[in-house]
Backbone as a ProteinNet text record, in pm:
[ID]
protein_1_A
[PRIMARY]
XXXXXXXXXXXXXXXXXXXXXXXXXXXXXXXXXXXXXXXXXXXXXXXXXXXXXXXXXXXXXXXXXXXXXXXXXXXXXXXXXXXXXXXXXXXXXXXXXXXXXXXXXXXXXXXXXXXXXXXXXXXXXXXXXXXXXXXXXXXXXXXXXXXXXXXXXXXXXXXXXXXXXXXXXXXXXXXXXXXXXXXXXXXXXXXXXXXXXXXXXXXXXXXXXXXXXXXXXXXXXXXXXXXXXXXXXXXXXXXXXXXXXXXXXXXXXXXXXXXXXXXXX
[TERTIARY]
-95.4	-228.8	-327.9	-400.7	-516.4	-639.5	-664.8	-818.5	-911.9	-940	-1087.6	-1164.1	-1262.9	-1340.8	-1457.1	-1499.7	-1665.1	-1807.9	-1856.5	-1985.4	-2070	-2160.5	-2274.1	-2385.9	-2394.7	-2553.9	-2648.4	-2782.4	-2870.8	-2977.4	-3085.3	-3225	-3342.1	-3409.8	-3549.5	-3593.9	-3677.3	-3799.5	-3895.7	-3979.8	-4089.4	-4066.5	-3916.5	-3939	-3885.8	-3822.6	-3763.7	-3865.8	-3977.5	-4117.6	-4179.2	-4212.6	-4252.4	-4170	-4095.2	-4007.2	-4043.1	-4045.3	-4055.1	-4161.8	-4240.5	-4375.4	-4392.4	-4337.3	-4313.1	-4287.9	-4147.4	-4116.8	-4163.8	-4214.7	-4334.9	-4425.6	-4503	-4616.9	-4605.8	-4449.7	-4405.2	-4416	-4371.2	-4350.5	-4480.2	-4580.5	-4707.8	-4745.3	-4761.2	-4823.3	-4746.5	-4617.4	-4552	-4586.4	-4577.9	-4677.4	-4775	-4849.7	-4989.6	-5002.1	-4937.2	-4895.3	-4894.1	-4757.7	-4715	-4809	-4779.9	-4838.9	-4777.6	-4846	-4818.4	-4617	-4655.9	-4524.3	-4381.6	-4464.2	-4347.2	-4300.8	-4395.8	-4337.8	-4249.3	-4261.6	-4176	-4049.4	-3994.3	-3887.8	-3745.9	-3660.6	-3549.3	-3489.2	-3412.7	-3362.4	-3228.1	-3122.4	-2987.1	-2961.2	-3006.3	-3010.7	-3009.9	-2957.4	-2925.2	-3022.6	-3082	-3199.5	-3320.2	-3321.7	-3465.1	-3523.2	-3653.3	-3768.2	-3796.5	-3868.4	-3947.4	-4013	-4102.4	-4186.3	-4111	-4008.8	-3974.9	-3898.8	-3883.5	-3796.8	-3936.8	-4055.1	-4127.1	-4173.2	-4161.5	-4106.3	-4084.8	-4012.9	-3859.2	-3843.3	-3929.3	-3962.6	-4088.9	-4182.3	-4266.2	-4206.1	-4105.8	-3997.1	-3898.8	-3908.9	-3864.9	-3939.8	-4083.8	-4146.4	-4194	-4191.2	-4226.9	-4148.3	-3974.7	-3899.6	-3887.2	-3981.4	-4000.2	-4120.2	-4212.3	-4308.6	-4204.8	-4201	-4111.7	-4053.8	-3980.1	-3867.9	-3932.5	-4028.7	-4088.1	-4180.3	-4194.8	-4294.7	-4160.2	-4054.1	-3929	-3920.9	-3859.9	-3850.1	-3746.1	-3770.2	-3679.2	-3600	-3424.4	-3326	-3276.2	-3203.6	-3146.1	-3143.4	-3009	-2941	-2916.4	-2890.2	-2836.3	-2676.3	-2640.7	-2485.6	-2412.1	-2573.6	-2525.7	-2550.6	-2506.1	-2503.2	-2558.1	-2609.9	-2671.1	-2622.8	-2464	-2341.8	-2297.3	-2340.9	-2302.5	-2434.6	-2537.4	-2637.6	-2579.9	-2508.5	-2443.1	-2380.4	-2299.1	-2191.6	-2295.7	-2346.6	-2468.4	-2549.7	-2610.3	-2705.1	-2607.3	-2519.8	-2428.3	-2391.3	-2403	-2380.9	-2492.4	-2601.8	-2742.3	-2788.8	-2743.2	-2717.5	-2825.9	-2784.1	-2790.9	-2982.5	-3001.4	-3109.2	-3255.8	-3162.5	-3235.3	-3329.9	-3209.3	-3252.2	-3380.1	-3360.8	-3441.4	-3557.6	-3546.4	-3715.2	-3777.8	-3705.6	-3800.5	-3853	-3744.3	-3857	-3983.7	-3944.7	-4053.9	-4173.2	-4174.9	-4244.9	-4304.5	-4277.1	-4320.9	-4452.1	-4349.7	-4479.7	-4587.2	-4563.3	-4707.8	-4775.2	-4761.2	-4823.1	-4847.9	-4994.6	-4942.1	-4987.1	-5057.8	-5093.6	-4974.6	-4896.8	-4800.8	-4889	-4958.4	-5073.6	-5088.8	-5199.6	-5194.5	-5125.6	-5042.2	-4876.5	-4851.5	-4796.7	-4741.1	-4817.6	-4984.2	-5017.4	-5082.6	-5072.3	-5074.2	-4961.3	-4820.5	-4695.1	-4717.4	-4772.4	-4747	-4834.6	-4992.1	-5077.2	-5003.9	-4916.5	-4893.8	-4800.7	-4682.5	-4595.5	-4639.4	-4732	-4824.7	-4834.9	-4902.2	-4982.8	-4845.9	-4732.7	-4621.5	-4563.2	-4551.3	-4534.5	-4572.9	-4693.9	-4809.4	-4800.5	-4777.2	-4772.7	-4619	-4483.1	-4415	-4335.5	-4223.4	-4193.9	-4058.6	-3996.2	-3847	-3741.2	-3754	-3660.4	-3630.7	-3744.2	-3782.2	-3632.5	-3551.5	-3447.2	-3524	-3416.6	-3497.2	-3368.4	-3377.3	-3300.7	-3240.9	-3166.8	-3141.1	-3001.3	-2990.6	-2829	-2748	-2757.5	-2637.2	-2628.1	-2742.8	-2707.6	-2850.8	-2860.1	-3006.6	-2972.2	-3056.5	-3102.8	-3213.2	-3197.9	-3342.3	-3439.7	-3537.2	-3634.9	-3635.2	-3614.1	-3640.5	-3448.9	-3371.9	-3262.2	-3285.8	-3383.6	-3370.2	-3461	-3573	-3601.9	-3510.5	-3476.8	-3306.6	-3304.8	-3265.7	-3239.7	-3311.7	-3441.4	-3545.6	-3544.1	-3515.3	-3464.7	-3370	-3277.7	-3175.1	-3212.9	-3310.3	-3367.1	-3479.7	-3500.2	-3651.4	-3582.9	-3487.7	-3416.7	-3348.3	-3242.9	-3184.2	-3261.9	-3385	-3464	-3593.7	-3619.5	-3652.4	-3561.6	-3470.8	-3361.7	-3327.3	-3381.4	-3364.5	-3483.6	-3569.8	-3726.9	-3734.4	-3622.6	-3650.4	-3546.4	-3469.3	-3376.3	-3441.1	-3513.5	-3551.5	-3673.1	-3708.8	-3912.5	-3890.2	-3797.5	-3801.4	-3923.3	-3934.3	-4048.4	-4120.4	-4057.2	-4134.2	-4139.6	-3973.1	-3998.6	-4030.7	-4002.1	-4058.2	-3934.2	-4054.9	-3984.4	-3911.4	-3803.2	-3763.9	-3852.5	-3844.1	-3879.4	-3744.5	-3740.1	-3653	-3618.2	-3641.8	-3606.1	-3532.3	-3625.4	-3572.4	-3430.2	-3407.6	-3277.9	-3171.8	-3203.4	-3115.5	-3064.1	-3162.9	-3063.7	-3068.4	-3117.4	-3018.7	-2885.2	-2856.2	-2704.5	-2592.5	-2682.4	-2608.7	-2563	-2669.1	-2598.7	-2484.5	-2525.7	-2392.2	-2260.2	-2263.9	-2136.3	-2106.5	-2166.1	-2094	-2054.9	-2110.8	-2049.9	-1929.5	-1888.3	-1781.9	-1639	-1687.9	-1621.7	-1570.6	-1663.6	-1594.6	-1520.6	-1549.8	-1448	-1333.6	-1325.3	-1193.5	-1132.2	-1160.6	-1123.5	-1011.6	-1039.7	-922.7	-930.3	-874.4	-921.5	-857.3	-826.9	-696.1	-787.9	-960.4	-992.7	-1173.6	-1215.7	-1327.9	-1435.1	-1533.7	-1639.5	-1755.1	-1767.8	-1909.8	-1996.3	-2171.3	-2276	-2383	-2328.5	-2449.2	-2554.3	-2699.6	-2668.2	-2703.3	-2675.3	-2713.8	-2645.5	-2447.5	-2377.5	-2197.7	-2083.9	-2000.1	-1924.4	-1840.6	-1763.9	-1572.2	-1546.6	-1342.8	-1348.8	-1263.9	-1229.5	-1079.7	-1044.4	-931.8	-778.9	-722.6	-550.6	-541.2	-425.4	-339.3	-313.3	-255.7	-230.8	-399.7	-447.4	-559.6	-561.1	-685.9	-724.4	-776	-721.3	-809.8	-831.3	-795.8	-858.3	-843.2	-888.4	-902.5	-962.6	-934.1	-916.9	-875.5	-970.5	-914.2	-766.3	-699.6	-617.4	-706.9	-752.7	-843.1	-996.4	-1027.8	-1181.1	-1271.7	-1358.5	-1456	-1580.7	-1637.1	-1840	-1843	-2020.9	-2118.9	-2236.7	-2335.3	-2441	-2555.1	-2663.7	-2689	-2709.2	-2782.4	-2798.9	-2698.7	-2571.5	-2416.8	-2371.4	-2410	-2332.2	-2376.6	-2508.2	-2546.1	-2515.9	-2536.9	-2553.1	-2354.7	-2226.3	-2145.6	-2095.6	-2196.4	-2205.3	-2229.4	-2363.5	-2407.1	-2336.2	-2264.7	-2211.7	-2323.7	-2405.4	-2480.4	-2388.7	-2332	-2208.9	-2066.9	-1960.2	-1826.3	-1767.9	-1639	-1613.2	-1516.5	-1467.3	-1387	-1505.8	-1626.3	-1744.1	-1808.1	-1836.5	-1883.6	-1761.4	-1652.7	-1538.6	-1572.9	-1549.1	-1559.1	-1655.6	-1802.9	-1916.8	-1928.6	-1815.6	-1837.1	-1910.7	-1973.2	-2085.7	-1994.5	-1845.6	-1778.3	-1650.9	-1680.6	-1557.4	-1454.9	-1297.2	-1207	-1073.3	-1065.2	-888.7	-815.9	-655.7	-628	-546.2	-448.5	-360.9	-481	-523.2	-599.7	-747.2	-829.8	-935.1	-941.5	-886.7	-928.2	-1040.7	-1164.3	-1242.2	-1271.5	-1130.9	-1195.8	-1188.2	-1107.6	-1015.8	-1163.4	-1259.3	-1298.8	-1490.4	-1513.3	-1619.4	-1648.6	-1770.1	-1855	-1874.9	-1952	-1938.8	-1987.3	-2074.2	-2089.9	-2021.4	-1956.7	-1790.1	-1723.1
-303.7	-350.2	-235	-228.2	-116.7	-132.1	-0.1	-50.1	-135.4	-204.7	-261.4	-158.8	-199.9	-89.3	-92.9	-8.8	4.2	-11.1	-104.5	-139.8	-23.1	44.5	123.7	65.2	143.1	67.7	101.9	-2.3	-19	3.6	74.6	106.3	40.5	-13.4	-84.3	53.8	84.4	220.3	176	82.3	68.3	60.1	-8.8	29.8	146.7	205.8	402.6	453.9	462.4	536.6	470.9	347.8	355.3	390.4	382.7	476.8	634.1	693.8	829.2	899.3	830.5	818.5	834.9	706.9	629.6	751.9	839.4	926.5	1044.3	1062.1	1198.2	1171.6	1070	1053.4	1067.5	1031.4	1100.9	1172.4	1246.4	1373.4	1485.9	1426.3	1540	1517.5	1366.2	1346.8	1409.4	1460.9	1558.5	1656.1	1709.1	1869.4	1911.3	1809.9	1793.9	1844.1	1822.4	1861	1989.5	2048.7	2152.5	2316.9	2341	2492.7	2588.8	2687.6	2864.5	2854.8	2819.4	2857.4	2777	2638.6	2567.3	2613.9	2633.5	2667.6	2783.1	2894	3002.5	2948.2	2858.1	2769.4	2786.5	2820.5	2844.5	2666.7	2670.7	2535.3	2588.7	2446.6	2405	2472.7	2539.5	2576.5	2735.1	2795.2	2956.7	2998.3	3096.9	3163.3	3125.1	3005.4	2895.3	2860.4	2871.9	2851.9	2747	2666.7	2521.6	2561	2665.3	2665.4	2720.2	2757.3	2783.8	2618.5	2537.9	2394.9	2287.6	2318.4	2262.3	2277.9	2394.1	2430.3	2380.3	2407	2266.7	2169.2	2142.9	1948.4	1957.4	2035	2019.5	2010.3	2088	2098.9	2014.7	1925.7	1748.1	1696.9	1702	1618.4	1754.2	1875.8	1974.6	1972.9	1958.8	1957.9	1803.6	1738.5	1651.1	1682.6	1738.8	1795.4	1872	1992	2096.2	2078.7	1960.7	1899.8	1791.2	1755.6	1699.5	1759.1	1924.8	2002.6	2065.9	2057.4	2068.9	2002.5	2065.4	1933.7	1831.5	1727.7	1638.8	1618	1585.2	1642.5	1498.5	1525.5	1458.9	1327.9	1315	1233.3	1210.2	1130.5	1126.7	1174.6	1276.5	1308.2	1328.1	1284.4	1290.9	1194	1155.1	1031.2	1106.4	1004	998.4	1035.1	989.3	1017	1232.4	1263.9	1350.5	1469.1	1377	1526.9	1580.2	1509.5	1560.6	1708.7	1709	1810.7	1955.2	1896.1	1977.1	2046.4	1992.6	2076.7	2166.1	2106.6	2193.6	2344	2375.5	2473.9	2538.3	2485.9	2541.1	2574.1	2563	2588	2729.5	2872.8	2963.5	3002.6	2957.6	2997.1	2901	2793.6	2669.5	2718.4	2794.9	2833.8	3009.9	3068	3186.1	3135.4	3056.3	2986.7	2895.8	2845.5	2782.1	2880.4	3014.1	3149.5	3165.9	3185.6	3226.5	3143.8	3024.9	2950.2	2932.5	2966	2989.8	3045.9	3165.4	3284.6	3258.4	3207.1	3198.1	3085.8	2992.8	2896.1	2884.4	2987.4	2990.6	2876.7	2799.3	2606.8	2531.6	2485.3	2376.5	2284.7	2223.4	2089.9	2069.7	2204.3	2179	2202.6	2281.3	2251.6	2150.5	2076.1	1977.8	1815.3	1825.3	1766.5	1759.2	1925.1	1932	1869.8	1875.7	1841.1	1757	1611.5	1483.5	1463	1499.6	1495.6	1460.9	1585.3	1633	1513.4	1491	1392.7	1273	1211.8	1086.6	1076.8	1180.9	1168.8	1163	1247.5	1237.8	1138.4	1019.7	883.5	830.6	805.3	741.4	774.2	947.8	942	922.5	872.2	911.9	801.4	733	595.5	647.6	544.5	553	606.2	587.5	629.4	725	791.4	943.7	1050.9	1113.2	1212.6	1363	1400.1	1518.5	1629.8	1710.3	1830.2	1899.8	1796.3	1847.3	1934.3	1995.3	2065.1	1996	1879.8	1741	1689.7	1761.1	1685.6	1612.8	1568.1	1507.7	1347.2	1325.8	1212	1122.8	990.3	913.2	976.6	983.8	977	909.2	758.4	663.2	702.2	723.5	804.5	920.1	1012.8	1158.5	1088.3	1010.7	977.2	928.4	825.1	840.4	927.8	1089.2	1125.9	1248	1184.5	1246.4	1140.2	1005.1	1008.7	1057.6	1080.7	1181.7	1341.7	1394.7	1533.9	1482.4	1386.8	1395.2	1309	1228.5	1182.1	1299.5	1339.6	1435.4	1595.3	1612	1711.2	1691.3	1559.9	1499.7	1496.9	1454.2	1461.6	1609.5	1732.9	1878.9	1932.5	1874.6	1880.2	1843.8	1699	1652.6	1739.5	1787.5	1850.5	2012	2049.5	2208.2	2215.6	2086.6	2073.1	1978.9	2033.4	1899.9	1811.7	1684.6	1600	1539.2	1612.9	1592.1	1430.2	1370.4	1221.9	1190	1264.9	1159.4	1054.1	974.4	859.6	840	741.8	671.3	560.1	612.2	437	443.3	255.4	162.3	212.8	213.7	185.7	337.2	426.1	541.7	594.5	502.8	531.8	444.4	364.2	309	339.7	369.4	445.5	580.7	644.2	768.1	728.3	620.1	598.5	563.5	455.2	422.2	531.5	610.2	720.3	814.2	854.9	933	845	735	571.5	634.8	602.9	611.9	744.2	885.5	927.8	980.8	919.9	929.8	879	714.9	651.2	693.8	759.2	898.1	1000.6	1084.8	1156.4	1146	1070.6	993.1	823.9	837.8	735.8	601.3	492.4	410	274.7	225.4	96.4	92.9	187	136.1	172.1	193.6	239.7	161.4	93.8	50.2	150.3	147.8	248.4	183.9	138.8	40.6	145.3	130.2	175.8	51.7	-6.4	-87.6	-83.9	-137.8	-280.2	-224.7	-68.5	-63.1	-0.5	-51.4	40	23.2	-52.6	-80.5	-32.7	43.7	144.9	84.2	120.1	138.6	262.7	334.1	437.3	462	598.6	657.4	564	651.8	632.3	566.9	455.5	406.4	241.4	141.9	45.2	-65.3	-121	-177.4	-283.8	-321	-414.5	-541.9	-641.8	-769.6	-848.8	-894.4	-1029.2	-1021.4	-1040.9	-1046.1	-914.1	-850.8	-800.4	-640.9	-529.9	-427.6	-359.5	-285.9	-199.3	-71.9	-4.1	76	99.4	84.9	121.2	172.3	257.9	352.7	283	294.7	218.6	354.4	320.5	434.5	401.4	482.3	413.2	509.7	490.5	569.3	678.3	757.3	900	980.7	862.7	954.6	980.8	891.8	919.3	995.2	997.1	1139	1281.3	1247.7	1403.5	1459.5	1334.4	1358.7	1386.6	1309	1373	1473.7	1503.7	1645.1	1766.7	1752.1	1885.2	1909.2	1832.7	1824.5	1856.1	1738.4	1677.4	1707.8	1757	1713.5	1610.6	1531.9	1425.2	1416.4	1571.1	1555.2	1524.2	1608.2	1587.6	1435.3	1380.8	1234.1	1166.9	1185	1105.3	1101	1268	1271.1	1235.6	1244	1157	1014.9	900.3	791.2	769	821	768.2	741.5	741.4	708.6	584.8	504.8	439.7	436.9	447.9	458.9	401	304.7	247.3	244.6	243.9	301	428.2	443.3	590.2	665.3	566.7	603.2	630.3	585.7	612.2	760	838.1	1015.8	1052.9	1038.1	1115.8	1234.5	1359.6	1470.7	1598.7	1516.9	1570.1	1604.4	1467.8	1429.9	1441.6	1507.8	1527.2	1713.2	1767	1729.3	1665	1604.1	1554.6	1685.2	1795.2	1865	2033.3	1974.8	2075.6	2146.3
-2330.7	-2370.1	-2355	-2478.6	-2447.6	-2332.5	-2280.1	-2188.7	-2236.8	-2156.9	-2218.2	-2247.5	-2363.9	-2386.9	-2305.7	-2222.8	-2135.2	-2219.6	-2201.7	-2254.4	-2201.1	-2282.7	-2239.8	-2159.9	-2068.2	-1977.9	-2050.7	-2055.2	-2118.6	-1996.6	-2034.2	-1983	-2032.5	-1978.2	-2002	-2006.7	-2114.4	-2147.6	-2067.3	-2059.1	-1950.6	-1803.7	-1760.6	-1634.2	-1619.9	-1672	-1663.5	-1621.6	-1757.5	-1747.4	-1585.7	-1567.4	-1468.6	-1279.9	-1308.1	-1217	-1188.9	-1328.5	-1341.6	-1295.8	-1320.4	-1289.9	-1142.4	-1103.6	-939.3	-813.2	-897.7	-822.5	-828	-925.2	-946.3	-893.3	-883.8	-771.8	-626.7	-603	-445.2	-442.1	-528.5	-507.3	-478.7	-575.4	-598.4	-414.4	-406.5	-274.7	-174.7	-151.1	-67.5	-38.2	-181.8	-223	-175.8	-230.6	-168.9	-1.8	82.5	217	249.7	158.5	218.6	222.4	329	340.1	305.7	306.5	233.1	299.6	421.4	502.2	474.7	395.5	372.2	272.6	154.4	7.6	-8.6	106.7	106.1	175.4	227.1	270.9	255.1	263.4	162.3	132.6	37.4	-10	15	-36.2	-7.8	-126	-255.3	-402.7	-402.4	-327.4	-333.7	-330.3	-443.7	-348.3	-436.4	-420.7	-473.1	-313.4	-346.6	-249.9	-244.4	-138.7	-193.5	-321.8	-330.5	-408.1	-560.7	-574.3	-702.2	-721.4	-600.2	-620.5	-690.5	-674.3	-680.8	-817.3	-890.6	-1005.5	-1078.3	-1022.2	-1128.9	-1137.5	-1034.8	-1022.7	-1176.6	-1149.9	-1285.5	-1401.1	-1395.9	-1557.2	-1591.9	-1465.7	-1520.2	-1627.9	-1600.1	-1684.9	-1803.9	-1810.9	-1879.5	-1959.2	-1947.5	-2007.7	-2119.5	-2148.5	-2245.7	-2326.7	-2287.2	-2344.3	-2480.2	-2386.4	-2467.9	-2599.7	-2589.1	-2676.7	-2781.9	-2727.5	-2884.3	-2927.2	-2922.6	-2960.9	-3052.4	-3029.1	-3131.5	-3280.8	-3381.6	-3523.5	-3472.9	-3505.7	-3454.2	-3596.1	-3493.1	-3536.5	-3603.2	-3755.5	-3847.7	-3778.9	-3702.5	-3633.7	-3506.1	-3463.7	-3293.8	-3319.8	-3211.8	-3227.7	-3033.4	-2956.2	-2813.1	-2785.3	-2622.5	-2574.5	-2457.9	-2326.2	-2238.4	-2148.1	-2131.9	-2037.9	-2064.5	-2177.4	-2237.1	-2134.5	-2119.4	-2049.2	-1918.3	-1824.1	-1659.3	-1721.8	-1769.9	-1821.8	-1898.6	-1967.9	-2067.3	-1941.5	-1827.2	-1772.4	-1663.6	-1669.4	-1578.4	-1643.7	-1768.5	-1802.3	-1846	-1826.7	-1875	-1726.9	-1629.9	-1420.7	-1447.4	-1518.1	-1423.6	-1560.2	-1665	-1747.7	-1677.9	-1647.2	-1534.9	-1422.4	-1337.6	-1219.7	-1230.3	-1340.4	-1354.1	-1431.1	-1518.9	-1550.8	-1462.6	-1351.8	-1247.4	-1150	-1091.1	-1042	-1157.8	-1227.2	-1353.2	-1340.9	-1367.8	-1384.3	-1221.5	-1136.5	-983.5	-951.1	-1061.4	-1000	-1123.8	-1236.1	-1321.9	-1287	-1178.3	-1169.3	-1006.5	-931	-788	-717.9	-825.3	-725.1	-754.4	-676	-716.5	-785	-683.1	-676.3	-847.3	-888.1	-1020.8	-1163.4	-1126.3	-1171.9	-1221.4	-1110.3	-1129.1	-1214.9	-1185.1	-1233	-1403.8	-1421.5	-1544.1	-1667.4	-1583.8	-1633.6	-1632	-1548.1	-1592.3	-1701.1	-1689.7	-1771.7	-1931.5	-1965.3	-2094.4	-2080.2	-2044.4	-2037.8	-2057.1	-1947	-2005.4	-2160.9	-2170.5	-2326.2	-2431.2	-2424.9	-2523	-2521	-2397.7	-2451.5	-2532.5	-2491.8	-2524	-2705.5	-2749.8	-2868.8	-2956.2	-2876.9	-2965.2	-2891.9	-3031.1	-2958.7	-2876.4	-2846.2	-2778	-2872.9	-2956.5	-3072.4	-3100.5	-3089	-3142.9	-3074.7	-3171.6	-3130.3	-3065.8	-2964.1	-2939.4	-2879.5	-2939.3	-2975	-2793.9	-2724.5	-2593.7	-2605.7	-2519.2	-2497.2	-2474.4	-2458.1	-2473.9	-2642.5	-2723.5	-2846.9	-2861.8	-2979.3	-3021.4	-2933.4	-2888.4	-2751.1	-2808.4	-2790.9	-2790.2	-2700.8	-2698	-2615.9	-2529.9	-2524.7	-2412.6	-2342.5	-2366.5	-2336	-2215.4	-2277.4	-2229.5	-2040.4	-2111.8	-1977.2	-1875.9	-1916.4	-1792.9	-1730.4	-1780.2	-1747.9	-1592.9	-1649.5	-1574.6	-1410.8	-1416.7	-1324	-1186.4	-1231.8	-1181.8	-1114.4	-1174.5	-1203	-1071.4	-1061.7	-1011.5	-875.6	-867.6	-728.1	-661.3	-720.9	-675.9	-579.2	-680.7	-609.2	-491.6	-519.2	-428.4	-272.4	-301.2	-152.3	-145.6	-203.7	-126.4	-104.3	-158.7	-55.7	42	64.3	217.8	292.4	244.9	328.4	355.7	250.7	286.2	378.4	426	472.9	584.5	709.2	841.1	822	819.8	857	688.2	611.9	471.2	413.5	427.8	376.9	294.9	147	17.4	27.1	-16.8	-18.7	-161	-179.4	-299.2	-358.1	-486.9	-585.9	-592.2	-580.3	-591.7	-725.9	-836	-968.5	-1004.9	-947.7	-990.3	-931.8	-797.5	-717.2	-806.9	-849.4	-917.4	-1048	-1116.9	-1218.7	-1207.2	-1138.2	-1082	-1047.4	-937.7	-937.9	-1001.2	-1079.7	-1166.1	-1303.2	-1355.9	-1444.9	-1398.8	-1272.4	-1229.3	-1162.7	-1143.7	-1150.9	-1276.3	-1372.3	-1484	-1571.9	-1516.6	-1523.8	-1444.7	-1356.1	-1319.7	-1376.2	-1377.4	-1501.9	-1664.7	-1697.8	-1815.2	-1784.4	-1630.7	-1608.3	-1566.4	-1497.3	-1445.6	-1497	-1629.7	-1648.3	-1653	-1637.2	-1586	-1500.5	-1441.9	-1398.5	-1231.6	-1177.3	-1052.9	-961.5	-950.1	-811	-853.4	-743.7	-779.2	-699.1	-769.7	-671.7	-628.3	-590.9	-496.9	-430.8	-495.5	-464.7	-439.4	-331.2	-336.8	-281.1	-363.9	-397.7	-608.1	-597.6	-781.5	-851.8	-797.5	-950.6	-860.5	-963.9	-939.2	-1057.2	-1071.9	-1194.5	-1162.9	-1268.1	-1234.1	-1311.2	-1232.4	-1273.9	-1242.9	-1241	-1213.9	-1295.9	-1338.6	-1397.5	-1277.3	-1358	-1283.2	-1312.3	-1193.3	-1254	-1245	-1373.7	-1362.4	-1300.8	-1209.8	-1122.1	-1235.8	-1189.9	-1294.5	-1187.1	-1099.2	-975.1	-836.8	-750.8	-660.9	-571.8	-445.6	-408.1	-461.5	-478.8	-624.4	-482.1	-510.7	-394.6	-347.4	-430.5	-386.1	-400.6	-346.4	-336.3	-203.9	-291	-204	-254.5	-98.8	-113.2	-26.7	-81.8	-26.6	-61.6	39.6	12.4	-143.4	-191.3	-308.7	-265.5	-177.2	-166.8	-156.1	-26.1	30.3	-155.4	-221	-351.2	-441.9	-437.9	-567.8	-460	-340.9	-297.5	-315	-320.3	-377.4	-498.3	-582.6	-750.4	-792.1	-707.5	-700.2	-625.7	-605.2	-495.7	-382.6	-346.1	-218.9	-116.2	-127.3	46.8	-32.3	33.6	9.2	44.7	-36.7	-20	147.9	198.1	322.8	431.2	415.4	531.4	501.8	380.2	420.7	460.1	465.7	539.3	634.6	721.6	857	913.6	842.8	880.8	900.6	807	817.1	705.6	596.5	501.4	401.9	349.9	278.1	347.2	265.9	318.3	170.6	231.8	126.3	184.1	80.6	92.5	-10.2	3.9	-110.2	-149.9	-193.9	-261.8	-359.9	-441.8	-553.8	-521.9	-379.1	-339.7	-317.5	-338.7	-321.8	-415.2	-417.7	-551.1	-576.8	-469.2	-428	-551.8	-637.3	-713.2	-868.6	-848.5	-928.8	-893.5	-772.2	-765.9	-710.9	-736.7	-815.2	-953.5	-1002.7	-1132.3	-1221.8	-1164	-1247.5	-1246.6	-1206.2	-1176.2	-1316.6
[MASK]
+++++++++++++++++++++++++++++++++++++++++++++++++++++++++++++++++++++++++++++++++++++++++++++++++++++++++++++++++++++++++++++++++++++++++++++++++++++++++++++++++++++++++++++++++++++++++++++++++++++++++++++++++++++++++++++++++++++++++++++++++++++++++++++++++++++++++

């Protein structure tokens, strides 16, 4: 019998945007904080600064500007699942335009609030539909935001890690489909039905070859909680140290995901 086929997850555009939003407003208000001494900081990100990380947090939302200042492209020919892989190889042009953009911009503060500014307004003018010419392939718009979730959780949790005491907090909404996009891309890379992956309480995947689970009780499965799991998606944490930590639980032949994370590996 063939796999079932995997239904695509669907995104509400208004609550995305307001998420995006949600967690960019943490974020500025973090900023807002830090001193000369923090921004020179080193991060978990090689030889990125807070302040070149802070950067790059602007070029979350800069990076939509950008792209509908692009001709928009024929057709859609990417998918959403398709951007993890795409920015992974765009890693090292990424990391030298956020120095760049560091040093031409020496206020974070207003940085960053210029980026939402412009972002606001490119909603506001252009619908969900609208294709936009990403390195994953031409993207909806209300799509690409997704993806700005992810971009804006993920760097969020190495601000708190590069700035003892810093604490941005999570939006609810934005943690969630941050988790849930990288659930599912896992589910594309390892695809299959013999291992369940539990993120609760916002993202439950089958993945991995092997024999498929239909009732009861799956044989293998790994839970975790959402951060233990992007910072495993991400190559944050390794999957042997959240073992030995306890932040992974795994039962199971087929529960190994070591094989299969980072996701952007």
């Amino acid at each position: 019998m063939p796999p079932a086929r995997k239904r695509t997850r669907s995104y509400d555009p208004a609550k995305t945007r307001t998420a995006v939003l949600a967690q960019y407003g943490h974020v500025r208000a973090g900023v807002a904080t830090l001193t000369p001494d923090q921004l020179a900081l080193p991060t978990r990100l090689g030889e990125w600064t807070v302040r070149d990380l802070v950067a790059h947090l602007a070029m979350t939302l800069g990076a939509v500007s950008a792209l509908v200042g692009l001709p928009e492209p024929a057709k859609q020919d990417g998918t959403l699942l398709d951007w993890l892989s795409a920015i992974a190889a765009d890693a090292p042009a990424i990391a030298a335009y956020a120095r760049e953009l560091a040093e031409r911009h020496p206020d974070p503060e207003a940085h960053l609030a210029a980026a939402e500014e412009r972002f606001t307004a490119d909603l506001a003018a252009h619908p969900g539909t609208r294709l936009l010419p990403t390195s994953a392939g031409a993207l909806p718009l209300a799509d690409y935001v997704v993806t700005r979730t992810v971009e804006l959780v993920v760097h969020t949790d190495d601000l708190n890690a590069a700035v003892p005491g810093l604490d941005i907090p999570y939006d609810r909404q934005a943690l969630a489909a941050c988790t849930r996009l990288l659930a599912d891309a896992l589910a594309v890379k390892a695809p299959g039905g013999s291992t369940e992956v539990r993120v609760p309480p916002y993202a439950v995947v089958q993945c991995v070859e092997g024999p498929r689970h239909t009732r009861g009780t799956p044989p293998n499965v790994v839970e975790t909680d959402p951060l233990t799991w992007i910072r495993l998606a991400t190559g944050r944490l390794s999957w042997a140290q959240a073992l030995r930590d306890a932040h992974v639980s795994a039962s199971g032949e087929r529960a190994d995901l070591s094989a299969h994370l980072p996701l952007t590996a």
